[in-house]
ZAMARGU-4260 file (C-alpha; in steps of 0.2 Angstrom, whole numbers, plus 5000, padded with zeros to 4 digits):
<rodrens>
0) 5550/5954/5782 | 5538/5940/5782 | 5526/5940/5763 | 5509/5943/5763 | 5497/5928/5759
5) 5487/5928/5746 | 5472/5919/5755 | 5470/5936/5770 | 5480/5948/5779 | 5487/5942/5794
10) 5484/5951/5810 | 5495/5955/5825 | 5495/5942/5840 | 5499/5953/5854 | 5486/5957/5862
15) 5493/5960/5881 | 5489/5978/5882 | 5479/5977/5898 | 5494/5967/5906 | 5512/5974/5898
20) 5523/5986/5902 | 5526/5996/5885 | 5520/5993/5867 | 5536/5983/5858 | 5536/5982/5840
25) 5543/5970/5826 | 5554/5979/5813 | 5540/5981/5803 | 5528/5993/5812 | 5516/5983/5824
30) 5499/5986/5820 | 5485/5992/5831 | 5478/5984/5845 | 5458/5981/5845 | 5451/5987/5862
35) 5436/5979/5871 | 5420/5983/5863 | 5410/5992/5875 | 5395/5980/5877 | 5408/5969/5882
40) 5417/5980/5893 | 5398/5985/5902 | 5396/5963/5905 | 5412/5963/5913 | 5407/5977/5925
45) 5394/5966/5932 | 5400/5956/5947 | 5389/5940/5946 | 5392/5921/5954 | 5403/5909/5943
50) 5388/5898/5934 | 5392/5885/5920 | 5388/5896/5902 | 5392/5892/5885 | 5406/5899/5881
55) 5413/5902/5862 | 5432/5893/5855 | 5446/5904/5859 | 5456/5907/5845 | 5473/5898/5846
60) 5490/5902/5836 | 5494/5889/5820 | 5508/5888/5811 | 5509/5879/5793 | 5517/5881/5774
65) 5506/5876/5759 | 5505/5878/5740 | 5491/5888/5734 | 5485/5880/5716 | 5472/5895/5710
70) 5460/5893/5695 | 5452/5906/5683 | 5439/5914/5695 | 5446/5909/5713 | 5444/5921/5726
75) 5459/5935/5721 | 5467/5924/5709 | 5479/5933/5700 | 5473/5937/5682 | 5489/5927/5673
80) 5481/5912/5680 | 5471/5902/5667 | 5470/5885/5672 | 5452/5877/5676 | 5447/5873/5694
85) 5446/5853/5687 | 5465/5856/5681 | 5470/5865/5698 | 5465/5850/5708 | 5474/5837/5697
90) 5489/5848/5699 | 5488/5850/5717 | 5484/5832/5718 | 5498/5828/5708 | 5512/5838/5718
95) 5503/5830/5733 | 5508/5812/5729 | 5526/5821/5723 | 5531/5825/5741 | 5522/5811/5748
100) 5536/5802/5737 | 5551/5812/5743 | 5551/5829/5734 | 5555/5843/5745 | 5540/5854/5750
105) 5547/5871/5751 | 5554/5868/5732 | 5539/5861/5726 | 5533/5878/5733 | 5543/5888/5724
110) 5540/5881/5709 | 5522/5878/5709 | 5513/5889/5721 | 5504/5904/5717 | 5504/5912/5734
115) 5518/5927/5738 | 5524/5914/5752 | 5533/5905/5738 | 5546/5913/5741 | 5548/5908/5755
120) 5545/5888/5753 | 5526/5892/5757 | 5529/5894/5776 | 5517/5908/5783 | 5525/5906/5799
125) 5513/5908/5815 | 5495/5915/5813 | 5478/5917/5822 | 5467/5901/5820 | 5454/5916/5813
130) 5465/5924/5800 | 5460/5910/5785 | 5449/5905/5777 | 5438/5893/5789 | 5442/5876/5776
135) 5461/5881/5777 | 5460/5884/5797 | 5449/5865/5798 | 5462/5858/5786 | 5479/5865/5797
140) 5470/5858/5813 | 5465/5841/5807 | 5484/5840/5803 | 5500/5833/5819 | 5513/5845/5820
145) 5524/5839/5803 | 5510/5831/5793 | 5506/5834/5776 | 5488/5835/5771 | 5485/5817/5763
150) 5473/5828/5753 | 5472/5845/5744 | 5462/5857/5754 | 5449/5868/5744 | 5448/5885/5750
155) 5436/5900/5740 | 5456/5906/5735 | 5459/5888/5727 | 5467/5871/5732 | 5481/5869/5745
160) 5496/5856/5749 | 5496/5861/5767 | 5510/5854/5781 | 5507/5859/5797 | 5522/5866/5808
165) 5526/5868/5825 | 5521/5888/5834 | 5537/5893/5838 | 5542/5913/5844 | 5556/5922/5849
170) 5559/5939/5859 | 5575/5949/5850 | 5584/5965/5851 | 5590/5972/5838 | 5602/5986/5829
175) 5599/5989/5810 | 5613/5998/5803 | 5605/6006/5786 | 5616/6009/5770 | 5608/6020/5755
180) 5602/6010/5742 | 5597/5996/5751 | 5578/5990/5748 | 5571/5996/5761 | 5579/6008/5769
185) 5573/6029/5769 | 5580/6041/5759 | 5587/6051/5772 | 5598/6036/5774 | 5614/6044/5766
190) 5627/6031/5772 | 5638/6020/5760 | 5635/6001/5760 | 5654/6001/5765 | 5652/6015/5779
195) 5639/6005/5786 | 5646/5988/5788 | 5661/5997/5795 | 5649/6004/5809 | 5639/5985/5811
200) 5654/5979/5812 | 5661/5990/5826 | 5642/5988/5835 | 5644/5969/5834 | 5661/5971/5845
205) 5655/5980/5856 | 5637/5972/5861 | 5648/5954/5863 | 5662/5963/5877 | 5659/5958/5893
210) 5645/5965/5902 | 5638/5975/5887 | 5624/5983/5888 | 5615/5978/5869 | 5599/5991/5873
215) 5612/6006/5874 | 5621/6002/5862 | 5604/5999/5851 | 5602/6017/5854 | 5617/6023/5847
220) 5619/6013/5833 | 5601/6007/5829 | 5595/6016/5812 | 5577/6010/5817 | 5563/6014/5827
225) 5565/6002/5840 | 5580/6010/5846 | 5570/6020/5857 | 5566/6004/5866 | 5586/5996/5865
230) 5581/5988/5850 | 5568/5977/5860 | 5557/5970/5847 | 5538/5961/5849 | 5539/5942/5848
235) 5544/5937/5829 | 5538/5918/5823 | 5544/5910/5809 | 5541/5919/5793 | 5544/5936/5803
240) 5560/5940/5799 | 5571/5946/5783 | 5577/5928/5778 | 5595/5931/5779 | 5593/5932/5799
245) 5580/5921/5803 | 5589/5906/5803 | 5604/5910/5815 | 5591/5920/5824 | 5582/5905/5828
250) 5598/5895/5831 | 5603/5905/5847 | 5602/5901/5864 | 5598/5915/5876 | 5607/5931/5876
255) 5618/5925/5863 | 5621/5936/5847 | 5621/5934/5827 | 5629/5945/5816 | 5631/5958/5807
260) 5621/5950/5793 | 5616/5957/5776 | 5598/5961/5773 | 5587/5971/5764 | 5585/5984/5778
265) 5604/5985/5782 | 5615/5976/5791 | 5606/5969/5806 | 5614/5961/5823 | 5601/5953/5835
270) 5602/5947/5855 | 5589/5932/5859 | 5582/5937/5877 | 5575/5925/5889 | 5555/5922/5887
275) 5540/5916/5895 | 5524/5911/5890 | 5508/5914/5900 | 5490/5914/5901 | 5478/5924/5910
280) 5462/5930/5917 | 5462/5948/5922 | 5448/5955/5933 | 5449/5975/5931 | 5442/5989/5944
285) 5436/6009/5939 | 5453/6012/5945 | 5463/6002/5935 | 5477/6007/5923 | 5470/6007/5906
290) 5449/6004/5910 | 5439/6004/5898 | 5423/6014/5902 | 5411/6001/5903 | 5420/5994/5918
295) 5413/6002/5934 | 5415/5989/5948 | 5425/5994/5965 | 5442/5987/5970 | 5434/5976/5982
300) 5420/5970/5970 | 5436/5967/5957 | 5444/5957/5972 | 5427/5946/5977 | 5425/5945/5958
305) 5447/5937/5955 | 5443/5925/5970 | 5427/5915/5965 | 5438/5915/5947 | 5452/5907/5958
310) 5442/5894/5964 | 5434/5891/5948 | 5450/5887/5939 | 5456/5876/5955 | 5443/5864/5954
315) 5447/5848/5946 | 5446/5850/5925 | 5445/5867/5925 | 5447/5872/5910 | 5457/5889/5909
320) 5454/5895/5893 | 5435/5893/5893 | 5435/5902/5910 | 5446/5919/5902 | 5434/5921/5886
325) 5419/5922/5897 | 5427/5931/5912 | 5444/5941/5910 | 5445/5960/5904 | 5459/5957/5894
330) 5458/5957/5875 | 5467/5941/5875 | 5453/5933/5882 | 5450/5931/5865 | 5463/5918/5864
335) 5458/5910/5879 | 5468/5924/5889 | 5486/5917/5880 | 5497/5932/5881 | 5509/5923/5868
340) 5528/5924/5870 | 5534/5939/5879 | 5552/5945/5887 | 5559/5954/5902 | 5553/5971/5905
345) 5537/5968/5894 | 5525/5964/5906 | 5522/5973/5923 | 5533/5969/5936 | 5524/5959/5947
350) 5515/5949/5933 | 5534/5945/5926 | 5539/5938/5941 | 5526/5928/5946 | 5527/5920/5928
355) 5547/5917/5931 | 5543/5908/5950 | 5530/5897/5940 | 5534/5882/5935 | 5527/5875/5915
360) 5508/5874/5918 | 5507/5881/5935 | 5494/5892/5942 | 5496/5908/5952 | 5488/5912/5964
365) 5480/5931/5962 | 5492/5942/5957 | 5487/5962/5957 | 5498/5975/5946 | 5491/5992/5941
370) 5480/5984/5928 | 5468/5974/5942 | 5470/5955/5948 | 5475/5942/5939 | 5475/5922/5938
375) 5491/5916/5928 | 5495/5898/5920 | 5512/5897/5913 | 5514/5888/5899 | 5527/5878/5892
</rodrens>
């Protein structure tokens, strides 16, 4: 799966829980979800008119690769490196003009970088505009999709060659057939590497006969987690995914199917599903599913409450995102209320189907599921 950076951990994007259906998870275990602190929960009880406040930035989603050049006392600078932070610069500076003059970025990464993402040609796939350092953040967002800093970014962890990449996410099934010895695979895994891709192999024939049902078949043959779910996984970006699969995952057209491949967990055969992706401003009730304490107002209040949203964010330069930080109960107000890419059965019913009648950037009218109302903008 995806390498850690060496600047910060990267945190989990989904944050739909007050919205989706069930929890879904990548094929590494998803982390935990943050809920609503309650002081944040209690403002969101009160019901109180629409006025114009200052609202904070949501955080939005960034993708980029770089080559991290640390120096002798950088922030976690690996004790091997030596070089002074005047000689880290000129370096950086020097590979700058390289790929400026042709060389390709993700070799220069390999050789030069000294960030774990190396490996991977310094792509860190998708991440929270929070999850850097605030100068790399300000350096990826001063950049157009497909740039390349015109100058090394300093950071506390050193100086970066950043290029800026396009936020793109998938929605996949999967079924991991495990082999013993394979790197990361349990030891209860007793299965030769031969047995194994005899059994992916005989998987992979099934799931592409006509009217197959991949989840089922996830269930029977799946040696992971996400079997339980038919093999549904959480949306995956670049970066995500064991390397040998990311590619032709990325290739596919929906429902299609890649594989069996090699990879470090076994051999793995994926299904892309359809996806959408939404936005929203949830206005919860005491009786919601999922209520956080704090939140006390009546159905009817929550319904008064959802309709002075909807003419708020139907008034000529409304702006959405500014309007879910200060008002939804949803953690992804955070965000601005972007739910990120989701798939077919991950949301609640109705929500899912008035995100598939929208059109890219429509609005919904108000939209109630077991969670509250909500206002929805589908995106493109």
């Amino acid at each position: 799966m995806r390498n850690g950076i060496a600047m910060i951990a990267i945190s989990s994007l989904l944050a739909y829980a007050a919205c989706s259906k069930q929890e879904t998870k990548p094929a590494d275990e998803a982390k935990p979800q943050a809920s609503a602190p309650a002081a944040q929960a209690k403002k969101a009880a009160e019901v109180k008119p629409l006025e114009p406040q200052q609202v904070k930035k949501p955080m939005v989603k960034l993708s980029a690769s770089h080559i991290l050049f640390a120096y002798k006392g950088a922030m976690r600078a690996a004790p091997t490196v030596t070089r002074t932070k005047e000689e880290a610069q000129a370096l950086a500076k020097q590979v700058c003009e390289k790929i400026k003059a042709g060389a390709d970025f993700a070799q220069m990464a390999k050789q030069y970088s000294d960030c774990p993402s190396k490996e991977r040609g310094g792509d860190l796939g998708v991440f929270p505009s929070n999850a850097m350092a605030p100068e790399f953040t300000a350096g990826v967002q001063a950049l157009k999709e497909g740039e390349l800093s015109p100058e090394p970014v300093e950071s506390p962890f050193g100086f970066h060659v950043v290029k800026r990449q396009p936020v793109e996410e998938i929605i996949l099934r999967q079924i991991i057939v495990a082999y013993k010895g394979a790197p990361r695979v349990p030891p209860t895994v007793t299965r030769t590497k031969d047995e194994a891709k005899k059994l992916a192999d005989e998987a992979a024939v099934k799931v592409r006969a006509p009217g197959a049902d991949f989840a089922a078949l996830a269930q029977q043959y799946s040696d992971h987690p996400s079997k339980a779910r038919g093999g549904l996984m959480r949306p995956v970006g670049r970066g995500m995914l064991p390397e040998a699969i990311e590619k032709p995952a990325f290739a596919l057209k929906e429902n299609e199917i890649a594989g069996p491949i090699e990879t470090e967990m076994g051999f793995m055969i994926v299904q892309r599903l359809p996806s959408y992706h939404a936005r929203h401003i949830l206005v919860m009730h005491k009786d919601s599913e999922r209520v956080p304490p704090g939140i006390t107002r009546t159905k009817e209040e929550a319904r008064a409450r959802i309709k002075e949203v909807e003419a708020k964010v139907k008034q000529p330069g409304a702006d959405f995102a500014a309007l879910a930080v200060e008002y939804s109960d949803c953690p992804s107000k955070e965000q601005g209320g972007d739910l990120g890419v989701f798939g077919p059965g991950m949301m609640a019913p109705p929500f899912e189907k008035a995100c598939v009648d929208l059109k890219p950037n429509g609005i919904s009218g108000i939209v109630e599921t077991d969670f509250g109302y909500h206002i929805i903008e589908r995106l493109p």
